[in-house]
N, C-alpha and C positions, 0 to 999 in steps of 0.2 A: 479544087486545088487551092482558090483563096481563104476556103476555111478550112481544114489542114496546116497552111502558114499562119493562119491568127491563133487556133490550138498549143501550136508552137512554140509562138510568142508568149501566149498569155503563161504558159509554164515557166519557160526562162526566169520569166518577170516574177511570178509568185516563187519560184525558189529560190532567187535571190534576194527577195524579202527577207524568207524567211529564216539564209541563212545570216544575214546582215543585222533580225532581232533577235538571234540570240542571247539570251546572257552573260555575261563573263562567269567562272567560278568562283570560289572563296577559297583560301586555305587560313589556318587561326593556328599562331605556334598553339602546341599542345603542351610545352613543355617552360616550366616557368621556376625562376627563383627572386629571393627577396632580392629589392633592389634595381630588379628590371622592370622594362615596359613589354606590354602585351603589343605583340604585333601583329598582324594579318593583312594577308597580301588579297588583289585582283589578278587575278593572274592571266587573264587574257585583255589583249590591246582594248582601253576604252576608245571606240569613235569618237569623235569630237562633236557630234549631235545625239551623244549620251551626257547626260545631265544629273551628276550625282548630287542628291541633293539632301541625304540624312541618314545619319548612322545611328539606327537602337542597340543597346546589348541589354538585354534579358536573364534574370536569373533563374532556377530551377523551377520557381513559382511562378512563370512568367509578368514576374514584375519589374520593371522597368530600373535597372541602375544604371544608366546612362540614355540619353537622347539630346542631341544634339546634330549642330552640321557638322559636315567633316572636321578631322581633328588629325592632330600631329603632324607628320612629314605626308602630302602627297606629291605622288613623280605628276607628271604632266603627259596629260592622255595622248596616249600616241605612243609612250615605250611599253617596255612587253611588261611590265606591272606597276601597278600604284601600293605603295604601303601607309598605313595606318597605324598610329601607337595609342593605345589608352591606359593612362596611367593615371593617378590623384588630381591632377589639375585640369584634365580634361585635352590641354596640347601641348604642355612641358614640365619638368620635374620628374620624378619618377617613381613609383608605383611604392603603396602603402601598404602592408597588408593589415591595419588596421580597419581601414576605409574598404578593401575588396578581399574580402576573405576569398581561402580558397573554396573550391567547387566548381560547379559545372555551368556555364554561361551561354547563350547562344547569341551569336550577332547577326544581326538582321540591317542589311542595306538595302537603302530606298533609292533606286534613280529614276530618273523620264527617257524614253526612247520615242521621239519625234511626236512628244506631245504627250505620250501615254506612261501611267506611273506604273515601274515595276518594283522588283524586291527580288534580293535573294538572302539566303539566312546559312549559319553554318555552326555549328555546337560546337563547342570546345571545352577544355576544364583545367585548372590553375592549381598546378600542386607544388607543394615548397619542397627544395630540397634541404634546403637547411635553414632553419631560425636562431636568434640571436637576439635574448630579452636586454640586453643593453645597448643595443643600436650597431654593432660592431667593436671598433677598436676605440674604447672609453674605459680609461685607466682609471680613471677615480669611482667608478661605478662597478660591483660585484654582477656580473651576469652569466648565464650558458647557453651554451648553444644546443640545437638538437636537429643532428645527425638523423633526417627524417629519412633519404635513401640509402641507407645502412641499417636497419633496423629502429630507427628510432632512438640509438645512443644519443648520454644525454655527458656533455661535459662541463664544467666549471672553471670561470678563471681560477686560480689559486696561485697562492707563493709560494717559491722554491728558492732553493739554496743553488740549484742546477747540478746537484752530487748524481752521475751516473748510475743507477741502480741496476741495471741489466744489459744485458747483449744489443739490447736493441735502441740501448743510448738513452734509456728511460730517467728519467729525473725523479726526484722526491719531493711528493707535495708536501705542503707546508701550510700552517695558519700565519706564519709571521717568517719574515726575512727581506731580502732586498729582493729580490728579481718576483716580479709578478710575469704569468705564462697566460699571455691574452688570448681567447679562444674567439674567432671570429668566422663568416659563412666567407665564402669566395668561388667563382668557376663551378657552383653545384655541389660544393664539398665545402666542411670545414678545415680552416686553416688555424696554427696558432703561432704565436710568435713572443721569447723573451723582453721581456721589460723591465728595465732598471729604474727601480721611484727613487727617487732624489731622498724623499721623508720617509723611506723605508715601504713596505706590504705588511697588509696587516689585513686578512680575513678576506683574501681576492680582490682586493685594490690596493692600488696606491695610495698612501696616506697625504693628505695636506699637509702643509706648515699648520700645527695647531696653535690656536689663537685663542686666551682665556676674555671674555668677554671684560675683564678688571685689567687686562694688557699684559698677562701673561704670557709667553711664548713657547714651546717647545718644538724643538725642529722635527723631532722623528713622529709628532704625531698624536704622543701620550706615552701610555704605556708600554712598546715595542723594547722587547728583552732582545731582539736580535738586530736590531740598528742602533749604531750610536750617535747618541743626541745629544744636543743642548740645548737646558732651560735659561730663560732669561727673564726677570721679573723686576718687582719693587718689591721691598718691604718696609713701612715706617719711612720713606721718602730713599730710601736704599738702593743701590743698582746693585744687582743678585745675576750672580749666573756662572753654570756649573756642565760642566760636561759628563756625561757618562762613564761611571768606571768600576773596575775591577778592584776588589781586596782578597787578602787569600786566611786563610784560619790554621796556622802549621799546629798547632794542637790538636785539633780535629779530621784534619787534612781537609777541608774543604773551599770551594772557593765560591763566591760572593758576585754577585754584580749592584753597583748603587746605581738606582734608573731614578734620574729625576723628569719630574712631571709636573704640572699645574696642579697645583688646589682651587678648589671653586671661589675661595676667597680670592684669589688670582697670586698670590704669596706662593714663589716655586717650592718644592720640598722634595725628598731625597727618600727610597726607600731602598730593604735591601732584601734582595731575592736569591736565593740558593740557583746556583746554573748546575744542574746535576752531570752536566759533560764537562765541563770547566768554563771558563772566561777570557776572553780575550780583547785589548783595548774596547773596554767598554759592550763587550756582546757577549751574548752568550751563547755557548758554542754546540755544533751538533743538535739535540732534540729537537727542532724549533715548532712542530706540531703538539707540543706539549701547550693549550692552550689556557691562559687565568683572562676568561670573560665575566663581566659582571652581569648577571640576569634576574630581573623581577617581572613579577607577573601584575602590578597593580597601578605602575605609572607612576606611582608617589600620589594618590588616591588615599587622605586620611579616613575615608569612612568604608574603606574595604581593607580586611588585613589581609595582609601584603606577605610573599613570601621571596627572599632574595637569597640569591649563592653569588659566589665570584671572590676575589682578591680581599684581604681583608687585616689591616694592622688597625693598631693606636698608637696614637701620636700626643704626647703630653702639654702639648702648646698649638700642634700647627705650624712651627716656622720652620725656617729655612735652617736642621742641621744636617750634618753629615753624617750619621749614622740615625734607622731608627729600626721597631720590631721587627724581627723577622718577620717581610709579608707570609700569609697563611691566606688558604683557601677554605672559608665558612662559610655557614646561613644562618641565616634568621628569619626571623617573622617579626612582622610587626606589634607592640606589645604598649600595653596602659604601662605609662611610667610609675614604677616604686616611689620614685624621691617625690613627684608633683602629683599632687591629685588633679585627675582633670586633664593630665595632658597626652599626647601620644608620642609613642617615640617610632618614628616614620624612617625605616628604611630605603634608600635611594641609591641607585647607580649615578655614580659623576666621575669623569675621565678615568673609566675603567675600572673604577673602586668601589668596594659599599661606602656610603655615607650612612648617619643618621642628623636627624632633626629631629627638638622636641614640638611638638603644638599642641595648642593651646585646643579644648575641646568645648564649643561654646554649653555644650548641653550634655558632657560628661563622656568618657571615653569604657568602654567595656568589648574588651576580647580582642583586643587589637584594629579597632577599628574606633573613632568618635561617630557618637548617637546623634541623631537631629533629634528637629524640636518633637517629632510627631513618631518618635522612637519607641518600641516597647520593647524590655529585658522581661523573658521569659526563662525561668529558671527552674531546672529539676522540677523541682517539688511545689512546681507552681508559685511561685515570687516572684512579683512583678513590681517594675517603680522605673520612674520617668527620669530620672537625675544621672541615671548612671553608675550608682554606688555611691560612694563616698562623695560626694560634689558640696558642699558646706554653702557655695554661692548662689544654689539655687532651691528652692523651695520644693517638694515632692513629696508623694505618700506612697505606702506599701500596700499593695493588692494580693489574697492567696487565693485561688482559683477562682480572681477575680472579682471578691471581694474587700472591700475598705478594712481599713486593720490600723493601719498608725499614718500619723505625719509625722514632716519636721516642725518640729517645734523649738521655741526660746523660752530657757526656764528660767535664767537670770540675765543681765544685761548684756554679759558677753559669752554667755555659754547655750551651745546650741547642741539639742539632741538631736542627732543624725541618724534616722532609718535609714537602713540597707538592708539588701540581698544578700548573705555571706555567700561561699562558695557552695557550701552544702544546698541552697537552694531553702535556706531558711531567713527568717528574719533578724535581723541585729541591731543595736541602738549603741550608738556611741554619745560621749559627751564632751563636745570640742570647744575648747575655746577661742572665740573669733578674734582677731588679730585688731580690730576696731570695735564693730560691737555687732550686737544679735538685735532683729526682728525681725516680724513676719515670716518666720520659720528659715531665715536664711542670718547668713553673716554678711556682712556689708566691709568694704574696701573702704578708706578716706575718701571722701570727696566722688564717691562711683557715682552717688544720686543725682549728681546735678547733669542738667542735660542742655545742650546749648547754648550753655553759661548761665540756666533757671536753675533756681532750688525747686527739684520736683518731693520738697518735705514742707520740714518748718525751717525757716531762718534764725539762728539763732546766735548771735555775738559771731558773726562771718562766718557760722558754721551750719554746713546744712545735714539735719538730720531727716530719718524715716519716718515714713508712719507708724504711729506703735511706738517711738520709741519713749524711754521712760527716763525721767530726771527731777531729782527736787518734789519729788510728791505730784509732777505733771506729765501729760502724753502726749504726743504730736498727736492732732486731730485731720483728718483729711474734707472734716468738713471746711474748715476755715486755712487751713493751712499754720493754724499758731498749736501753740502749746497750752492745753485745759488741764485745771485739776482732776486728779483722777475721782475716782467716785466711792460714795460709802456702801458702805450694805446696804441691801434691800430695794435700792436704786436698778434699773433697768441697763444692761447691756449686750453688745454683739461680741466682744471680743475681751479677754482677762485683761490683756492691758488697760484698758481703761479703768479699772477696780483697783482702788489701794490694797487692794489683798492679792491684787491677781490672779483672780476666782471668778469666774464669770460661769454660773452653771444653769440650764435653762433660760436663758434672757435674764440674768438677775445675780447684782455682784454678792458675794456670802462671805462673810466674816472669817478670816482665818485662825481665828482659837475656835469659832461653832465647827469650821472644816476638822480642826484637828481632835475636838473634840467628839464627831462623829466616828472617825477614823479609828478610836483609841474604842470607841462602843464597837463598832463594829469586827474588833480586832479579839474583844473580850468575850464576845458571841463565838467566831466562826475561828475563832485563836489564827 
């Protein structure tokens, strides 16, 4: 009978153990959007000689993006659950999805049960219902959202005029007007909501107050045809400023909008744009998805030619009048200037317009782009040469399938023959005369040679010349730095200048009546 009653007992005792270690379970919301925290709960009472002491959560590779101790809100053991948030900070703020992308995570909790260390673990996965590349509701910043439990529709903010288009109260988007339609995630779903910018919409935001870094002003932005603005400037110490406005053409029936804007010089200016719906106090009216962007593809990149489209007049000064070309929409490419040798004329977008620039090409411009130093022009028919074409200020020869063929050369003091590339991909010689004077196969600028404040020549009555250069029967020497007499015939030389005849042929200066009378033998032979 007393072992029977100990049998007994010892059962009581071992199943109340064993219902008293059991574990609690886990639940992990399964269902998650931007902006929230990950929760999961314990869902059964922790004892109070349970000892929770570490939360892992695990990714699909079971590698580790969180480990730490408890985190976020817990309830206090004893109610019927404890909850948990894990979010960016580990126990406050709220959840990244740069930092925890979505997918499939398991969480693994560690406690003690009277001494002895357990775990239990629960897989879960993190799907967005909606995203939102601008953060939400940020008016000055163009973004969309995408409608992931819907298909994956994808929307855009954009401007509207808010003209009803359909049964279903639909709006009209727009590239430019007053009301921006902000698209934002909310409750699992995207939401949108009208927005009045103070400085107009223009391309899915809101425009700033634009500010010409020279202290120019324009309220609407720049160039918005469908807000009216005011620019505000200097000119020549001048207070400038002009509102947005309408003229009408009764000859033609047409009507006008004058949109003034900032020039990059910071000097406001006035242009005038056909409104093909008509005009109204400074806007213009109906189309406003009709959009004049200015677009290049080179950044203002002088050694890549560059191609640009978008809005485009001329303006005869630049200043501030009240009428100028009708703007137009053209392109260009970037191109070696006509009028300048050497320079490029550089295509640029500024406050919504083409620009141009000329510059300056230090080692010659060809094909709408400036060459460096380590450039080669290969042409058709094999013509090659380091200057660029026409370049007069710098020294260069002509190469045909890579062979030596001509320099530039100086045949009189100030005249320079100039090898080039023509178009044809053949060779050509011009004979230019330099605006100072000719050596060393180049044309020389006033005062170019000195460097640092040194005469990198000869010195000569406060004026510094080149090497080579020739005067009075003498030549700059680069041995000494002065000016030597040149030399007679039959005397040893490197280079014609140095020769009174300016003949230098084989190492050795040659008489120029023996030259011409060679020349006149050789002409009576081979005619």
């Amino acid at each position: 009978m007393k072992s029977k009653s100990f049998l007994f007992l010892f059962l009581i005792v071992f199943s109340f153990s064993f219902v008293s270690a059991m574990p609690p379970t886990i639940d992990v919301s399964s269902e998650f959007k931007v902006d929230d925290n990950i929760e999961f709960f314990l869902n059964n009472t922790l004892e109070s000689n349970m000892d929770l002491s570490q939360i892992k959560i695990y990714d699909s590779n079971d590698a580790i993006v969180y480990g730490s101790g408890p985190i976020g809100i817990i309830l206090t053991p004893g109610q019927e659950e404890s909850v948990f948030v894990w979010n960016q900070q580990g126990n406050s703020g709220t959840y990244n999805n740069n930092i925890v992308p979505s997918g499939s995570y398991k969480v693994t909790i560690i406690y003690s049960y009277e001494g002895e260390a357990k775990n239990i673990s629960k897989v879960f996965s993190i799907r967005l219902f909606c995203s939102d590349t601008d953060g939400g509701l940020n008016f000055y910043t163009k973004g969309h959202i995408e409608d992931i439990e819907h298909g994956n529709a994808v929307y855009d903010d954009t401007c509207t005029t808010l003209e009803t288009t359909d049964s279903s109260g639909g709006w009209t988007p727009t590239q430019q007007g007053k009301i921006l339609m902000e698209y934002y995630c909310e409750d699992k779903n995207y939401q949108y909501t009208p927005i009045e910018c103070e400085n107009g919409c223009m391309e899915g935001k809101c425009m700033p107050e634009s500010y010409n870094e020279n202290g120019c002003k324009d309220s609407d932005g720049g160039l918005n045809f469908y807000y009216k603005g005011i620019v505000q400037g200097e000119e020549n110490g001048e207070y400038l400023s002009k509102e947005d406005s309408c003229k009408y053409d009764p000859i033609n029936n047409k009507t006008f909008l004058v949109e003034g804007y900032c020039q990059e010089s910071g000097v406001p200016a006035l242009l005038t744009i056909e409104c093909s719906n008509g005009c109204y106090e400074g806007i213009c009216l109906g189309d406003s998805d009709e959009v004049f962007e200015c677009k290049e593809d080179d950044e203002k990149n002088p050694f890549v030619k560059g191609y640009i489209e978008g809005p485009y007049y001329e303006s005869e000064d630049g200043s501030f009048v009240t009428e100028m070309d009708l703007l137009e929409i053209s392109h260009f490419y970037d191109k070696c200037s006509e009028k300048e040798e050497g320079y490029l004329l550089e295509y640029y977008c500024y406050s919504g317009l083409i620009n141009s620039e000329s510059i300056k090409c230090d080692f010659g411009c060809y094909d709408g782009g400036c060459l460096t130093e380590d450039s080669d022009v290969l042409l058709p028919n094999g013509c090659t040469e380091k200057d660029g074409g026409k370049n007069y200020y710098e020294k260069s020869a002509i190469y045909i399938d890579g062979e030596y063929h001509n320099e530039d050369k100086c045949s009189e003091d100030q005249t320079l023959n100039e090898w080039f590339c023509n178009s044809e991909g053949t060779q050509e010689v011009e004979a230019y005369e330099c605006e100072e004077f000719c050596a060393n196969g180049r044309c020389y600028k006033e005062n170019e040679i000195f460097e640092d404040g040194n005469c990198n020549g000869c010195l000569d009555s406060d004026n510094c010349y080149p090497f080579g250069f020739r005067k009075e029967g003498n030549y700059c020497s680069d041995e000494n730095n002065e000016f030597v007499f040149q030399k007679n015939p039959e005397l040893t030389c490197e280079n014609s200048f140095e020769c009174d005849s300016n003949l230098c042929i084989n190492n050795q200066c040659v008489s120029g009546s023996l030259w011409a009378k060679f020349l006149r033998w050789f002409k009576s032979i081979f005619g």
